[in-house]
N, C-alpha and C positions, 0 to 999 in steps of 0.2 A: 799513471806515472806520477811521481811525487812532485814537489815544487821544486826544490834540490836537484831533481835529475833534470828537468823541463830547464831548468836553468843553468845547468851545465851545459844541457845538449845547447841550448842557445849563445853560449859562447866558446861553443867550440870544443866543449869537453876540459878547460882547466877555468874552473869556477875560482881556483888561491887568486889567478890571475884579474880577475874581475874584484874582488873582495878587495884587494890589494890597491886596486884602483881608487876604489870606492872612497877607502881610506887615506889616501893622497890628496883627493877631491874636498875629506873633510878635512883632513890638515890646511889644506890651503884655505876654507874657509873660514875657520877658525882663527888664522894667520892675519888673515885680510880685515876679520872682524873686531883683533885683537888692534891691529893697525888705525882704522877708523875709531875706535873709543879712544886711543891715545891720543887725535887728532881733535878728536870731539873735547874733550878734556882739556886738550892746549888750548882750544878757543874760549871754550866758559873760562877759563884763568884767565886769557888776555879781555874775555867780555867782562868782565868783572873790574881789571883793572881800572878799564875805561871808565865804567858807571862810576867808580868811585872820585878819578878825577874829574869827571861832570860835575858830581854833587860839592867837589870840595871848591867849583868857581862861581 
């Protein structure tokens, strides 16, 4: 039996439907990752701010 059939029969016989998932799963992580570097980013801008009015007192 192929890998492709093993793997349909394991869910149930509609493999789109898994594939499909899959793809959702990385949309969302992709999402979540995109989110965090925005986050991480606003921080070094506002660490940054800070050091610089450190150094200026």
């Amino acid at each position: 039996m192929s890998k492709f059939a093993q793997a349909a029969e394991e869910t149930n016989g509609d493999p789109i439907q898994d594939v499909s998932g899959d793809n959702d799963l990385l949309f969302l992580k992709k999402q979540k990752e995109d989110e965090i570097r925005m986050k991480l980013d606003q921080f070094a801008r506002e660490l940054s701010q800070v050091k610089k009015q450190r150094d200026q007192h």
